[in-house]
C-alpha positions in Angstrom: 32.1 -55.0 16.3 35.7 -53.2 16.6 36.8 -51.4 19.7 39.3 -48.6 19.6 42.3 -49.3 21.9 41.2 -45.8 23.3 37.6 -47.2 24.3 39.3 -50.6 25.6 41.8 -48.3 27.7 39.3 -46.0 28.7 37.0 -49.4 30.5 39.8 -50.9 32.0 39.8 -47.9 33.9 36.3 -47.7 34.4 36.5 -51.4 35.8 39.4 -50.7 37.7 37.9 -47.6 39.4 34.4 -49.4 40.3 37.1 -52.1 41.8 38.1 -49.9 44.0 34.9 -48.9 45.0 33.9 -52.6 45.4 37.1 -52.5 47.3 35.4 -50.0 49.6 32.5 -51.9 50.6 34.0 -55.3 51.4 36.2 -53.3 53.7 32.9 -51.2 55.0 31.0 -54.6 55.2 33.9 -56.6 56.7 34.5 -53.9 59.9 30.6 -53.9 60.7 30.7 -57.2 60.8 33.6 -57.6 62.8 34.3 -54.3 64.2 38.0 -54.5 64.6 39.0 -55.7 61.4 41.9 -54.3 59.4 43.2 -56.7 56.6 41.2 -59.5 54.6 44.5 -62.0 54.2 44.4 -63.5 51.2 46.9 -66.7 50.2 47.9 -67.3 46.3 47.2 -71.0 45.1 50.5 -73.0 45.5 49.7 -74.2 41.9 48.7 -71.2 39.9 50.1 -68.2 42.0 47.4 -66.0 39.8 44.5 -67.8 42.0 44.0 -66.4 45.2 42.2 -67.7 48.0 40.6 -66.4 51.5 42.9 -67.1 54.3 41.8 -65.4 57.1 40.6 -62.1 58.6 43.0 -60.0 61.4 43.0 -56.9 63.3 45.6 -54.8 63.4 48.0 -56.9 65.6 47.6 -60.0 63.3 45.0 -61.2 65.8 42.9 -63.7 63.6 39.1 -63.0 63.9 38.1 -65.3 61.3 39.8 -68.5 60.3 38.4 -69.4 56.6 39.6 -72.9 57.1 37.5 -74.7 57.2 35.6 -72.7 54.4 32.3 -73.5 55.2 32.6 -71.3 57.9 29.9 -67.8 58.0 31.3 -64.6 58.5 28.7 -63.2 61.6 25.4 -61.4 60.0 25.4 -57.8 58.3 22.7 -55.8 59.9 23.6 -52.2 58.4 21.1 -52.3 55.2 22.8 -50.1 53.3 25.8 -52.5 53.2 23.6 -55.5 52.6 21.9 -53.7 49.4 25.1 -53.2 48.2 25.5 -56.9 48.0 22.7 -57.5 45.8 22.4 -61.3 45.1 25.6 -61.8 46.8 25.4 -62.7 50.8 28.7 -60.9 52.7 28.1 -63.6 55.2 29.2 -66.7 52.5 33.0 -66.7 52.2 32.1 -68.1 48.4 30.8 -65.3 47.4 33.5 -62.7 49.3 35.9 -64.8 47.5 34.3 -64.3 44.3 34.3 -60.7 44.2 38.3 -60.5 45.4 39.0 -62.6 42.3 36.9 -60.4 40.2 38.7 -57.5 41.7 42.0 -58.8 40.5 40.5 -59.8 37.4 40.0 -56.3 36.1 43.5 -55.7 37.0 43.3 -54.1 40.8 46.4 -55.2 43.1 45.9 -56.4 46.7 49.0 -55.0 48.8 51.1 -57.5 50.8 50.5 -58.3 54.5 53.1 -56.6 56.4 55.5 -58.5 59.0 53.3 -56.9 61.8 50.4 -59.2 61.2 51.8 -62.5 60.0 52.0 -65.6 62.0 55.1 -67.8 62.7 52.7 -70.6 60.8 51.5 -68.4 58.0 52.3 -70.0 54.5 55.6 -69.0 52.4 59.4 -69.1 53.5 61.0 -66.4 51.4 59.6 -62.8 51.1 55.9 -62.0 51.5 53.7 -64.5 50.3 50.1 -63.3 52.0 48.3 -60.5 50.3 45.5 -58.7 51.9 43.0 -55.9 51.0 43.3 -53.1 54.0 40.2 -52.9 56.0 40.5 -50.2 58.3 42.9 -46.7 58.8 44.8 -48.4 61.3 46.3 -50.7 58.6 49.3 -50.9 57.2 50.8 -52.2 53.7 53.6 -54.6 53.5 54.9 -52.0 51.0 53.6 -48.5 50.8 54.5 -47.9 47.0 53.0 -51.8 46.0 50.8 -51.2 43.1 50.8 -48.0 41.7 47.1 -46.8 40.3 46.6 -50.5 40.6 46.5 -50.7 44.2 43.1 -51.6 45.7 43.2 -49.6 49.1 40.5 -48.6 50.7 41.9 -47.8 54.1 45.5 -47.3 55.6 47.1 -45.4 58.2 48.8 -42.7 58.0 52.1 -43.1 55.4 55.0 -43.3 58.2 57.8 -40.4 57.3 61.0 -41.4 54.7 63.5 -42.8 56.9 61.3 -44.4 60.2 62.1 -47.3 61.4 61.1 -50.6 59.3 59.2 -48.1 56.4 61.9 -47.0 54.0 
């Protein structure tokens, strides 16, 4: 069977749109679980920079709540029911399967934003530029770079856009 380039255009954007929406409840599920989350830090693969990989969970000082080294580690237990339906088969509290859906995020094209210098760590990975991604959890977060992404741009959450011309947000 033959697809139209319109139809293929047309479900990227259908994909890309229920991404963001996916987007939405990991960042609804992460923040009941751990009420003061605000970015799900995510580290590329050092040998396919495509691949990404949980790293860790912060609030909005950087503070890590969750460490997903090692990975075996459980996220705490979802007890809104609503959220946990919205998981069907999947378990929010298994990093696997959180992982899982961020990569199929990306795979339909969504962009994560990068983790601003607010919340990294002297020992976070990467010398040169931003190198840890995140997805924003909360309205209290805020991008490494505000115009990251375009229509791409999986954000759930952020804080308020600083003005043109504040300190550190040009």
């Amino acid at each position: 069977m033959r697809t139209t380039v319109d139809h293929f255009t047309t479900a990227e954007k259908v994909a890309l749109g229920q991404a963001r929406g996916l987007a939405r409840t990991i960042a609804d599920t992460l923040t009941t679980m751990l009420p003061s989350a605000a970015y799900l830090v995510l580290e590329r693969d050092e040998d396919d920079p495509d691949v990404l990989w949980l790293h860790s969970i912060r609030d909005v000082t950087g503070g890590i709540l969750c460490d997903f080294e090692p990975a075996s580690a459980a996220l705490p237990g979802l007890t809104n029911a609503d959220l946990r339906q919205a998981w069907g088969e999947l378990d929010p509290q298994l990093p696997g399967d959180l992982l899982d859906l961020v990569r199929r995020m990306g795979d339909v094209g969504g962009c994560f934003d990068f983790l601003p210098d607010s919340a990294e760590h002297e020992d976070d990975p990467g010398d040169s530029g931003p190198s840890l991604l995140c997805l924003l959890l909360s309205d209290q977060a805020e991008p490494g770079l505000w115009d990251w992404g375009g229509e791409t741009i999986l954000r759930p959450y952020s804080a308020p856009r600083p003005p043109t011309g504040a300190p550190g947000h040009d």
